[in-house]
N, C-alpha and C positions, 0 to 999 in steps of 0.2 A: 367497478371499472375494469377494462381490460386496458392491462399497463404491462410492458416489455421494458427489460433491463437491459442497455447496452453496456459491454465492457469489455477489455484486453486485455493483456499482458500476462504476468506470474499469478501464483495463487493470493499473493499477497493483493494484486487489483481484482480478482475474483470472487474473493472468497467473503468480503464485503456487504459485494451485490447479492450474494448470494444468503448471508444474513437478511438481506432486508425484502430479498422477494418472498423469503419466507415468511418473514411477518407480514408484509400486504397479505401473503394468501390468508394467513391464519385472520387477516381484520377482514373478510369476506371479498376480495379482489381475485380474476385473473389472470394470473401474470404470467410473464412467458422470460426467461432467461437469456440471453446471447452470449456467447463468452468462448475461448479457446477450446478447441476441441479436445485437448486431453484433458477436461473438468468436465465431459460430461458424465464418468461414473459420478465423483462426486453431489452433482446436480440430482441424479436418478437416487441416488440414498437418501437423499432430502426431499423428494416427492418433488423438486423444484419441473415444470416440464424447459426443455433446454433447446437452441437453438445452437449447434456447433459451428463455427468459424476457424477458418483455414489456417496454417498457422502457425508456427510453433516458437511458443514465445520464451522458450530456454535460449534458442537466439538471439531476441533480444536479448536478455539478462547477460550472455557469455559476453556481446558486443557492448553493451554499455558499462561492463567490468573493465574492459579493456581502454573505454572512454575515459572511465573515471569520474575527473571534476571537470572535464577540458568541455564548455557548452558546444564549440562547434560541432567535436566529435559523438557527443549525445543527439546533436539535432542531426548531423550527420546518421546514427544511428539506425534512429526513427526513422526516418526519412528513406533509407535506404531498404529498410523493411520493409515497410508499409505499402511502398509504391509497388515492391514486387505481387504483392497478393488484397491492392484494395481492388480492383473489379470483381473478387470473386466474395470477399467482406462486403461490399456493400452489394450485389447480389443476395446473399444470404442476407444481409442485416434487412435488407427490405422485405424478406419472408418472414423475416421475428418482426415485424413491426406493423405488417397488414392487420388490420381491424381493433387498433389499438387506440385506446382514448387519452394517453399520456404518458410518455416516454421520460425512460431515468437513465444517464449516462452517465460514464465516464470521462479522465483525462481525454484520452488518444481520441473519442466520439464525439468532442466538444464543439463542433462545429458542424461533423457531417450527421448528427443525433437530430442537433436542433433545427440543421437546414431541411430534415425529417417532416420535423414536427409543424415547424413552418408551411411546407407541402401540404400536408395532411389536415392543416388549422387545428393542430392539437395542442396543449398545455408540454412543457416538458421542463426537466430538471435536471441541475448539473450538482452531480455527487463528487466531490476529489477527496483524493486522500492526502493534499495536502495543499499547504494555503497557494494556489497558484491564481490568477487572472484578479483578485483583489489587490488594490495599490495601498501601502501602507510605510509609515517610518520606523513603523516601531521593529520591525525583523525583516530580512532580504527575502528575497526569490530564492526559493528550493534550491533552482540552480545556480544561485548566488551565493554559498552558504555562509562563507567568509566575511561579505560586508559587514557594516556596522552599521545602527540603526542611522537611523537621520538620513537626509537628504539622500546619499546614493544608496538605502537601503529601498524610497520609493522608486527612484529611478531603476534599479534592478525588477522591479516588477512590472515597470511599463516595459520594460528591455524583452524581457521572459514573453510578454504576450504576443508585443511586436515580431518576436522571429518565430513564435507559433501562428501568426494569424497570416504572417507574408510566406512562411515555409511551407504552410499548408494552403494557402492560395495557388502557391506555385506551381502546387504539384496535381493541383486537383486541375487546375487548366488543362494540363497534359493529359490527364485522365479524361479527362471530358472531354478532348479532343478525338483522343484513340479511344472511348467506348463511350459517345454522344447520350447512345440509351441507358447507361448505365446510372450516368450522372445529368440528370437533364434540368439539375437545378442548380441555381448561384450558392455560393454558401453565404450562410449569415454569423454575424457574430451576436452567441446569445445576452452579454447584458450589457445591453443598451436598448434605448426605445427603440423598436421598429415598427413603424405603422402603430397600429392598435392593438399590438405586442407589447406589454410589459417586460422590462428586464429578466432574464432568467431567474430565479430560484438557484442561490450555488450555497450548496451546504457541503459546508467540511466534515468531515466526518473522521473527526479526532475528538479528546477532550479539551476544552479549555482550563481545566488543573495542570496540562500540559502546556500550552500554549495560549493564555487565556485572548479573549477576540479584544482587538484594539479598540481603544476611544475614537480613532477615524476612519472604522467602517461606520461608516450613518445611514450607508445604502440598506433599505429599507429587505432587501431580496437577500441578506448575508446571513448564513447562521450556524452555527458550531455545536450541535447537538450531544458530541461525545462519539466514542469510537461506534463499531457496528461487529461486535463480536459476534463469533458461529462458534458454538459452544456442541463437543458430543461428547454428553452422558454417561452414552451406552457403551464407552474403550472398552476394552479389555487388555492389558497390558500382554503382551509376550514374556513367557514364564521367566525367562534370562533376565528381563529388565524388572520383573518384579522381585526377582532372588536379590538382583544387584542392590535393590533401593531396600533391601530387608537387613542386610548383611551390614550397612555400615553408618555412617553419618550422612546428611543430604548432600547430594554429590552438585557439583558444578554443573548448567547446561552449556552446551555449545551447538549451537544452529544455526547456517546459513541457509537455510530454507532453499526458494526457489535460486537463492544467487547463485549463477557458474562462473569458474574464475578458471584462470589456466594453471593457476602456480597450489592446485587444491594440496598436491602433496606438499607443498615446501607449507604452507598454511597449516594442515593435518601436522606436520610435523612437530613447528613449531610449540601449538595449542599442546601436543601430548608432553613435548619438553618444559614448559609453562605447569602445568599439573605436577607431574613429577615435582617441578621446585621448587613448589609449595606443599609438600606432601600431600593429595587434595586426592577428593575421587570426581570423575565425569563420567556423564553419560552425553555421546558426541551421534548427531542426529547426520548423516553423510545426505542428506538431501538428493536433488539432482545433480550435485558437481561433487561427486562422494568420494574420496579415498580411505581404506582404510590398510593400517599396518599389518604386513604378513605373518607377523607373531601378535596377538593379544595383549596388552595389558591387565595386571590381575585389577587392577583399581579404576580403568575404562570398561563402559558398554557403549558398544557403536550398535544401533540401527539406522535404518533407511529413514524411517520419519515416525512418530507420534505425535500426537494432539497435541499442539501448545500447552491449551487450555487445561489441559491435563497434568501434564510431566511439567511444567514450569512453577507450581506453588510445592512441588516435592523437591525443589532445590534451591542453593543460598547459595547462587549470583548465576544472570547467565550471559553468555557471552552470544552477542548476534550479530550482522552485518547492519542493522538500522533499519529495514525497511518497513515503511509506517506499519501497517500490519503487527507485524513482530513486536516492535517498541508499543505499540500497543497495552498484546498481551505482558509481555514482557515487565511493563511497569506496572501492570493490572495487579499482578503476583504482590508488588511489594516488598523487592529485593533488589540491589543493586544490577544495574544494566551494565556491562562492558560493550562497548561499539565498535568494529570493526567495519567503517565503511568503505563502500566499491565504488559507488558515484549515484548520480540520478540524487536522488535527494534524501540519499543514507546520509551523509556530513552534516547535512541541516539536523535531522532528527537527533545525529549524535550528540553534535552541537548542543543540542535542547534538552537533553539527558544531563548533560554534564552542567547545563546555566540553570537547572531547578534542581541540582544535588543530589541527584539520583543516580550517578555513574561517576566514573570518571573522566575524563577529557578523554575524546575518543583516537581511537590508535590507524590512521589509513592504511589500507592493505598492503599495501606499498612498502609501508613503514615496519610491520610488525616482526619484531624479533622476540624471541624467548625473553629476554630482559623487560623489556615495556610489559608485554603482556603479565610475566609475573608480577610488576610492580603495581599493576591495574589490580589481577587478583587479591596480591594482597591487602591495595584499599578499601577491594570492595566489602573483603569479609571480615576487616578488622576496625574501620571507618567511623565511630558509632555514630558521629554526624548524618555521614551519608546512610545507613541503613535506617536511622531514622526517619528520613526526608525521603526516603524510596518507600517505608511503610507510608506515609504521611500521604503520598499520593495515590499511591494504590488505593488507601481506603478510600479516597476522592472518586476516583475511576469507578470501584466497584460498588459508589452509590447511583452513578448515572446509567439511563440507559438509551442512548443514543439512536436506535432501530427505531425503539418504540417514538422517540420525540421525533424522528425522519416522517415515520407512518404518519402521524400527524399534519406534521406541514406538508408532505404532500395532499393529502387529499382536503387540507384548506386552499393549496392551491389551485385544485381540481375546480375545487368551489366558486375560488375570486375567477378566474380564467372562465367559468362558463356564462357570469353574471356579468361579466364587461362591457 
């Protein structure tokens, strides 16, 4: 089959898709990739072939920091983004998706993917990285993270869809107004019947040792395969971070990955005063919202970025902002998580960390001062409960393999869809 992957955002919604185009290709498929433009080196080191989209989705991340928890201001967010630069995305996204027999998207493509596929009479599927558009009591909406199960835990998920499906109705009018040929089709919502359409396919792709799938999804189209890890091999560490991990005991990590936040030095700050008061060593990864201190610490190594998958099982505890992604690997390792969340639906995952005993209750950015964070540290690394419950799941994690179980049901679905 020729199948195209839609997607947006940070690397943490990228890097996903980009696991699993890998494996269709390697199951004899070919695929074509979509995704921010600055992942297309990424893409070309994977042999992955790539379709770049305009874009620059550190913007988001910097704006939805400043959001927070507040939904308006996230959907505000979005919204405000996306309208400036979807005629030129769904321009390109129609060139990644010519001659294709089944489309795989993401969140943000949820609609304009499937209204795609719909056009085209193609099969298609929706990949999230976290439980969004399924209604449920037993846990809230991402962007709920707060409720409590029961009754306004499912009402937060019809809520969550409702101001995605009329937000982006809204905006696609206007668009379809001012560039008719661009958009020349209605949008659909993918799970539900339509016509001789079956409900989409929405597979999460996280593990359920994390989150296991409720007894009231019964929809037959739901399924929770396990994360979609991109694993590289081949690192080679930078001499300075291998001196560092040689010379003492496993150091602490700290990574906010794709997150930008404004307050990065009062945060840097803190995080090095938190180490310090626990006499501890780190290795502090400055991402794209990076600050580091003009003097050195001898018991700190700051770089720009390494491999999760790599630098995170040579440390005991790491510190991240939540986003699925990250908690991911993060708990894959098998050592206690600290969560620092910024919004979007870092607070649910932290959430989810600390209610399966793999973290401690997570600290809002907002909130974090030298004191919390030290006293998080010192649970994580002294806890025996919790380190054991963070082992406990990790070995859970690192028996599934989620890509490979994705590979699968799509191309069952490939199958049911052409037999219909």
């Amino acid at each position: 089959m020729h199948i195209t992957l839609l997607t947006y955002g940070t690397r943490g919604d990228t890097q996903p898709f980009l696991a699993l185009a890998i494996a269709l290709k390697k199951a004899g498929h070919t695929i074509r990739l979509a995704g921010p433009e600055r992942f297309s080196d990424l893409a070309a080191r994977h042999g992955v072939p790539f379709t770049p989209l305009v874009g620059n989705p550190a913007d988001i991340s910097l704006s939805m920091s400043d959001a927070g928890v507040n939904v308006y201001r996230m959907v505000k967010t979005v919204k405000d983004h996306i309208f400036t630069i979807a005629s030129q995305v769904v321009q390109q996204a129609r060139t990644a998706v010519k001659g294709a027999d089944l489309l795989v998207h993401s969140f943000l493509f949820t609609t304009g993917a499937h209204s795609f596929a719909c056009e085209m009479d193609i099969p298609d599927i929706s990949v999230q990285t976290f439980p969004m558009f399924a209604t449920t009591r037993a846990f809230p909406s991402p962007a709920f993270a707060n409720i409590p199960p029961g009754t306004l835990s499912s009402l937060s998920h019809w809520m969550a869809k409702e101001i995605f499906w009329h937000g982006g109705n809204f905006g696609f009018e206007k668009l379809r107004k001012d560039s008719p040929k661009d958009f020349p089709q209605k949008l659909y919502w993918p799970f539900r019947l339509t016509g001789s359409r079956l409900p989409t396919p929405l597979v999460f792709a996280y593990s359920p040792a994390v989150l296991p799938k409720p007894v009231d999804w019964t929809a037959s189209n739901i399924f929770v395969p396990g994360y979609f890890f991109l694993d590289e091999p081949g690192y080679n560490p930078p001499p300075e971070l291998t001196e560092f991990l040689e010379r003492g005991e496993p150091p602490i990590c700290f990574s906010f990955g794709s997150t930008v936040h404004r307050e990065s030095e009062r945060i840097g700050k803190v995080v090095l005063e938190a180490i310090k008061e626990i006499r501890g060593r780190g290795v502090i990864l400055t991402g794209w919202g990076g600050w580091k201190p003009t003097s050195m610490p001898k018991d700190v190594c700051y770089l720009e970025e390494a491999p999760h998958d790599w630098l995170f099982p040579r440390c005991t505890a790491i510190i991240h902002h939540g986003g699925a992604g990250t908690t991911g690997v993060g708990l894959r390792t098998g050592v206690p998580n600290i969560i620092i969340p910024h919004g979007a639906d870092q607070p649910f995952w932290g959430k989810r960390v600390a209610d399966i005993g793999a973290g401690p209750i997570p600290i809002p950015v907002k909130r974090l001062d030298v004191d919390a964070l030290s006293t998080a540290l010192h649970q994580a690394l002294h806890d025996t409960a919790m380190r054991r419950a963070a082992e406990e799941i990790g070995k859970q994690i690192r028996e599934e393999d989620g890509v490979k179980a994705a590979v699968q049901l799509i191309e069952a679905w490939a199958s049911a869809f052409s037999s219909r």
